[in-house]
C-alpha positions in Angstrom: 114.4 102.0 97.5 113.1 99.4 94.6 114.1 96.8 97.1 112.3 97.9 100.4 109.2 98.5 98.4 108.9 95.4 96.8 110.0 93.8 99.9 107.3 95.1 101.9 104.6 94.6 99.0 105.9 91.0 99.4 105.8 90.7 103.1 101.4 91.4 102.5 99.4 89.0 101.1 99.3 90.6 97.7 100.4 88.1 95.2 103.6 88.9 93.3 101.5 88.7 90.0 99.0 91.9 91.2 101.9 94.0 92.4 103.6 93.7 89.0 100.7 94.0 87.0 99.9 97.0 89.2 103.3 99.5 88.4 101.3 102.4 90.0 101.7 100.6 93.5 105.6 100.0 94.2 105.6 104.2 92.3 102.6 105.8 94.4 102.1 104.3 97.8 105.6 104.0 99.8 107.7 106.4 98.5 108.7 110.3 98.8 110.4 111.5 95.8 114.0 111.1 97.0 113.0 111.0 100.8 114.5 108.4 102.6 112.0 107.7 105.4 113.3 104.2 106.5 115.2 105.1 109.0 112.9 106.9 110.7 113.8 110.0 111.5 111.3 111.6 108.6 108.8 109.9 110.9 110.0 111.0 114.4 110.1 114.5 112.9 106.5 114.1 112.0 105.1 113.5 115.3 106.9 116.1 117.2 105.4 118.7 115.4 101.8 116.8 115.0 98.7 118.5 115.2 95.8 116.7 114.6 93.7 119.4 113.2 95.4 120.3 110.1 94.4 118.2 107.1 96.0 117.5 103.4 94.5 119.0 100.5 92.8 118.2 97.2 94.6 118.5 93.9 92.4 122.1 93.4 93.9 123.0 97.3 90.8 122.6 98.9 90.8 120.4 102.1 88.3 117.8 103.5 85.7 118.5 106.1 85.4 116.6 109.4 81.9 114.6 109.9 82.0 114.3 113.4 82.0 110.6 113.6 85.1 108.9 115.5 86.7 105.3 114.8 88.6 103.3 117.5 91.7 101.4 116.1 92.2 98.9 119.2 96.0 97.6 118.2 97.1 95.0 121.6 95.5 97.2 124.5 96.0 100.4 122.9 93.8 102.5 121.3 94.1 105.0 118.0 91.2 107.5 117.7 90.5 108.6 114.5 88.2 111.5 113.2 86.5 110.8 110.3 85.9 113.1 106.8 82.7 113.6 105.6 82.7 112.0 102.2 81.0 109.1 100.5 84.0 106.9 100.5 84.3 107.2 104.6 80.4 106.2 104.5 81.0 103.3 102.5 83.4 102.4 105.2 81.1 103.0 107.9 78.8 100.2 106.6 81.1 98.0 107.0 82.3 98.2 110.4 83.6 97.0 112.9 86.7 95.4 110.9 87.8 92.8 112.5 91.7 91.0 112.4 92.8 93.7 110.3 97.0 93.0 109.5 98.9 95.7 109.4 102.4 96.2 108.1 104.8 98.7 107.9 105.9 100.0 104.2 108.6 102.8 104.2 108.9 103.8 107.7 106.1 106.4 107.0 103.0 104.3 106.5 101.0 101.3 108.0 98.8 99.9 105.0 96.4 97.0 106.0 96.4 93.8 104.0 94.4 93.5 101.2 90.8 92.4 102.2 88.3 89.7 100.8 86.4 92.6 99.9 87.9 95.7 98.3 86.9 99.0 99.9 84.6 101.5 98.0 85.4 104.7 96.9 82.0 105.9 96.7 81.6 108.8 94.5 85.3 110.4 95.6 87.5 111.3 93.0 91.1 109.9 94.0 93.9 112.5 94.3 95.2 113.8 97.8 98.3 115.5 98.9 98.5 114.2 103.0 99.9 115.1 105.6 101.0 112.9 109.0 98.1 111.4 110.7 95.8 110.7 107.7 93.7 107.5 107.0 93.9 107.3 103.1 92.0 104.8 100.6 95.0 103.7 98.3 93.1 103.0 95.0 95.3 100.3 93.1 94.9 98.1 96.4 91.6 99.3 97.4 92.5 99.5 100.6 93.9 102.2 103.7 96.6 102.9 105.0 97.3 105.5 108.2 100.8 107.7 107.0 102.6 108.3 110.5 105.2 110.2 108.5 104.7 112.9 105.6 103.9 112.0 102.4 103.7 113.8 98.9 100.8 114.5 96.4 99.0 111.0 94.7 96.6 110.9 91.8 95.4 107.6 93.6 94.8 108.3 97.6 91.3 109.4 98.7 91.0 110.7 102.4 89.0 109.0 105.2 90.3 110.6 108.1 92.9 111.7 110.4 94.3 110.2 113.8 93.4 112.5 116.5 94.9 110.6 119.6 97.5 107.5 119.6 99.7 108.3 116.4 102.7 107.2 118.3 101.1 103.8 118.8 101.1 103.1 115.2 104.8 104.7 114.6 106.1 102.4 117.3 104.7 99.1 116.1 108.0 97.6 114.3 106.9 94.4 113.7 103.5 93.3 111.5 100.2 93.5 113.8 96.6 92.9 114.1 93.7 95.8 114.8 90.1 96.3 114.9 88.3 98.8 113.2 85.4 100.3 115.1 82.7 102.9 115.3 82.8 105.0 118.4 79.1 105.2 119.8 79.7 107.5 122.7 81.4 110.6 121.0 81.3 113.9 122.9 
């Protein structure tokens, strides 16, 4: 598992020197306490049962609150929709959009992180620590950037929720090679 992870972490532009400094990364983001996700079939699970309504939960079991506003993840044609929390991190975000070139990759065969950008994300004034679930757009801390799990993940002291894909989860899932996005505000929501 050691292997994939670091192989992955290798495969982004993160230098080798950040991802050892940072032992947190190849321990938090990536892995499922004894899961074995890569080949897939934790994944495909995941979206046959997906609903995009229900949400993780906070370490205290509380879960996060929609806002209302809606990003567009347009991925070679395609689109992902994605419903955004109402927290201070997702309106740090927000001012920052659109997000242009993103690269994604694919870490575990449950998540596509983004590269790390120029410009670390904020947290805003969230307190990291989220248990997700399939679908969610999570800030991973150590990086300081997201990732969108398309598989189920486990409890982390350093995610903090953004969002969760509401249509075109199975876009994401069936990217197998790296790829580009952008990261947009929809105007026209109804």
């Amino acid at each position: 598992m050691c292997i994939t992870i670091l192989t992955a972490c290798s495969a982004s532009t993160t230098p080798a020197s950040d991802t050892e400094n940072d032992s947190s990364a190849s321990e938090t983001i990536g892995t499922s306490d004894g899961d074995s996700a890569a080949d897939g079939t934790q994944a495909e699970d995941s979206l046959a049962d997906y609903d995009p309504t229900i949400t993780g939960a906070y370490e205290d079991g509380s879960t996060p609150q929609f806002s209302g506003e809606k990003l567009r993840l347009a991925i070679d044609g395609e689109e992902v929709v994605i419903a955004m929390y109402d927290n201070t991190a997702v309106d740090a975000l927000m001012e920052r959009l659109p997000l242009e070139e993103l690269s994604f990759f694919d870490l575990s065969g449950i998540e596509k992180p983004i590269e790390r950008l120029e410009e670390p994300l904020s947290l805003g004034e969230e307190e990291p620590g989220y248990d997700p679930v399939t679908g969610e757009m999570v800030i991973y801390r150590p990086w300081a950037n997201f990732t969108i799990f398309y598989g189920d993940f486990r409890y982390s002291s350093e995610l903090v929720p953004l969002g969760k894909v509401e249509s075109g989860l199975e876009v994401l899932s069936s990217k197998t090679e790296d790829f580009a996005g952008t990261l947009e505000r929809m105007e026209d929501v109804s």
